[in-house]
N, C-alpha and C positions, 0 to 999 in steps of 0.2 A: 484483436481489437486494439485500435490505437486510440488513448486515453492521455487525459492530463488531471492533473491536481487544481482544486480552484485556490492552492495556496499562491497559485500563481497571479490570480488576480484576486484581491483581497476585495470583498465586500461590494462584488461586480452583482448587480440583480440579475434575477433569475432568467429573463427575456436577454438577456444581453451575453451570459454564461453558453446557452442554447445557440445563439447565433455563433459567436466564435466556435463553438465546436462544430456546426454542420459548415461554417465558413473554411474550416480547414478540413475534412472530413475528418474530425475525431469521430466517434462512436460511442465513447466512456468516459464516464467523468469520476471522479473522485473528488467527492464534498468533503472542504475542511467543515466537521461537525460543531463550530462553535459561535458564540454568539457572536453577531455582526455581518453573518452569513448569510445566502439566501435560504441554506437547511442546517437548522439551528434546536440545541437543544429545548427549544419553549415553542416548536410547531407540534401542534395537535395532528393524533392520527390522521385526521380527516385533512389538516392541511399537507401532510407530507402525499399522501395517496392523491393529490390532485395535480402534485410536483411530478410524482410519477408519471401520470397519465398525459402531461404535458409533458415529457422528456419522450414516452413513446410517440408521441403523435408525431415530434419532431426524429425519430429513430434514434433515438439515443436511449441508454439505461445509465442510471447510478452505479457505477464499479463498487464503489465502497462509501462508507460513511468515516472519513477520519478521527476516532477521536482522541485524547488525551489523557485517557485512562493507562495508567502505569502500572501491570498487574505484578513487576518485582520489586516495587517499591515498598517503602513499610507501610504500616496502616492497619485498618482493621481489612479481615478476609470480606467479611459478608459485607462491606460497604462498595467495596471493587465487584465483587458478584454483583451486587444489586444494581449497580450502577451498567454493566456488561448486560443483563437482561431485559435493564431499560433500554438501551442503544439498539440491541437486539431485533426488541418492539420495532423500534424506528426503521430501521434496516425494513423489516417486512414491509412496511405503510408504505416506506418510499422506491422498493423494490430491487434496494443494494444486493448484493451478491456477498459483501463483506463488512465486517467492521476492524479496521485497522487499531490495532492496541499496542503501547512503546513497551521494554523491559522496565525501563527508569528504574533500573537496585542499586546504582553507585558502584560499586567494585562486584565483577562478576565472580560471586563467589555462591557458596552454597546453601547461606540463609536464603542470597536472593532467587535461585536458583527454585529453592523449594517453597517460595510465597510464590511464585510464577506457576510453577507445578499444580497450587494446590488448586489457584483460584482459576485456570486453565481448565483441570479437569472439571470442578462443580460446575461450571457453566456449559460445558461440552453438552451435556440432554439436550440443552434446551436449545444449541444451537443447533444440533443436530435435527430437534424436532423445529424447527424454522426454517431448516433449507439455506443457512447463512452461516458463512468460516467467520470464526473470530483469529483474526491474521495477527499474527508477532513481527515486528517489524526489526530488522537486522539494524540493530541502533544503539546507541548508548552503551549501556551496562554487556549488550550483548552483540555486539556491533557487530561480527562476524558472524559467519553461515553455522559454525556449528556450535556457538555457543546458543544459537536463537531454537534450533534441530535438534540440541537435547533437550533445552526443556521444552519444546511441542512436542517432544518424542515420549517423552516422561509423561508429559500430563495426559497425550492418548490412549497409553499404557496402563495408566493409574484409571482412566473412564473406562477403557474398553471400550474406543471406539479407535476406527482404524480412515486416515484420512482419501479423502476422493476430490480431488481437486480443491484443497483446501478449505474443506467440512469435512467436520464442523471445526475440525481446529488446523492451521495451519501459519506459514511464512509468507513474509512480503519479503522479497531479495533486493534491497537498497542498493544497489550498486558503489555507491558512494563510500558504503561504513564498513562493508566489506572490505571494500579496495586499503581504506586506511587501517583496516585492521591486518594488515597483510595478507589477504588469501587474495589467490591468483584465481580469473574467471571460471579456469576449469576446476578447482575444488570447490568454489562458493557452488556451483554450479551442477556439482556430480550430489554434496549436501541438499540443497534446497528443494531437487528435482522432485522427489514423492510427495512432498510439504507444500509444493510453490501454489499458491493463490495467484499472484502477479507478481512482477516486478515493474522497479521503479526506474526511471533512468534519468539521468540528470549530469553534468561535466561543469568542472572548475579548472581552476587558472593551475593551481599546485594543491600539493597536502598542504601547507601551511595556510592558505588562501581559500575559501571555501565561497567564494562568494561565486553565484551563479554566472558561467558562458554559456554560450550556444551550443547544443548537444554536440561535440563534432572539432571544437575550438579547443577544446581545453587537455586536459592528460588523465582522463580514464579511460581505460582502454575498452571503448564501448562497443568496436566491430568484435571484438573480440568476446565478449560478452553475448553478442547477438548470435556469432557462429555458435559458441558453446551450445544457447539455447535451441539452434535447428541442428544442431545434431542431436539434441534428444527429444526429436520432435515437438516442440513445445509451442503450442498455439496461441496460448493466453495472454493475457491483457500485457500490453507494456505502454506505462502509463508516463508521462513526463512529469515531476517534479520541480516546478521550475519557482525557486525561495522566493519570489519577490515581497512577500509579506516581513520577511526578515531581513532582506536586500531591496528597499525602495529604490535607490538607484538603481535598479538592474531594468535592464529595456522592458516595457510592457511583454506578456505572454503574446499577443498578437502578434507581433514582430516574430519571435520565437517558431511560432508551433510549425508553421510551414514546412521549415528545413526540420526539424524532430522528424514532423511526420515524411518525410523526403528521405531521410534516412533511415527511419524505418524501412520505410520500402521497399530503398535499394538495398539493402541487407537482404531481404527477403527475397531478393532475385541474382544474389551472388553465388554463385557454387561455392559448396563446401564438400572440403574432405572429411570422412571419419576417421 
């Protein structure tokens, strides 16, 4: 599945979201989940389930719901549960496959380690009885593949439930946070594989410079990245990421998704060795 992020175009209505992606043949979309969106936390079941049936008519499915829930951050436990079981909800209505959640603990250490662990596993039942991974995104606090892989690893552990293509709990492979946190494609890559829900892909100018290029343009080593992932067979979503909500100057995502999705492509009809 070739997928992008609506963070790419910020507050694009719903009819217009649908057009750019059957305009490029996307397939999957990733809703940023928050208000000013077209899927937004204040749509009622009945409106999200109507968003669905409109994304299928047009062949598209909701990859995921993004949202901003920080389950290693402090806080209370059961406000972050509660808050994961509502999005949860949403997820189903709108027929997400996932609900994307950051580390956000500040220094990855082992308080945050185990408020990530605890409020991972209590929510695990319920994902699991929804048929939707609550994905950890390789970011922040946890920015590398295996810091994000222990504690999924931990909290599946601690549930007793054992992952299948990222249900009920599993990793989003950021490309980006990884690379800055120094691991090389083929370890981010040999970590995340049992865990992986999707990966994100996206290129910048430098490590110092983060501001979004053209998948292709920039110095992450993204072929490289996409070899990794067909040599372990890996069929799933790779979604584009592309910041414009945080980079206004950055060229609209139209310009964009063409060559993303070109470069997918051609990846996928390159030989690779094992």
């Amino acid at each position: 599945m070739i997928a992008f992020a609506t963070l790419g175009c910020p507050g694009l209505p719903l009819p217009e979201v649908i057009e750019l992606a059957t305009a490029t043949g996307c397939t999957g979309i990733e809703f940023r989940y928050a208000d000013g969106e077209p899927v937004h936390p204040g749509r009622s079941a009945a409106e999200l389930t109507e968003i669905r049936d409109r994304l299928a008519a047009a062949g598209l499915t909701a990859l995921a719901l993004d949202s901003y829930i920080r389950v290693a951050g402090p806080g209370d436990d059961g406000e972050v549960v509660a808050d994961l079981r509502r999005y949860l909800a949403a997820a189903v209505a709108v027929g997400a496959s996932y609900v994307r959640v950051f580390p956000g603990g500040g220094e990855p250490d082992r308080a945050a380690d185990d408020r990530a662990v605890r409020r991972l596993a209590a929510v695990a039942p319920a994902a699991a009885d929804a048929g939707v991974g609550v994905l950890l995104e390789t970011h922040d606090s946890h920015r590398r593949a295996q810091d994000a892989v222990r504690v999924v690893a931990a909290a599946a552990d601690r549930a007793g439930v054992s992952a299948t293509d990222g249900v009920p709990l599993g990793v989003i492979w950021d490309v980006l946070h990884t690379w800055l946190g120094g691991e090389t494609p083929a370890a981010s890559a040999a970590l995340v594989s049992p865990w992986l829900g999707y990966v994100q892909l996206k290129d910048v100018g430098s490590a110092g410079d983060n501001s979004p290029v053209p998948p292709g343009a920039g110095v992450l080593p993204l072929p490289e990245v996409l070899a990794q992932l067909r040599r372990r067979d890996y069929a799933g979503p790779l979604s584009l990421e592309w910041e414009r909500a945080w980079h206004p100057e950055a060229a609209p995502l139209a310009e964009v998704l063409p060559g993303y999705a070109d470069l997918v492509r051609g990846a996928a009809e390159t030989p690779i060795t094992r």
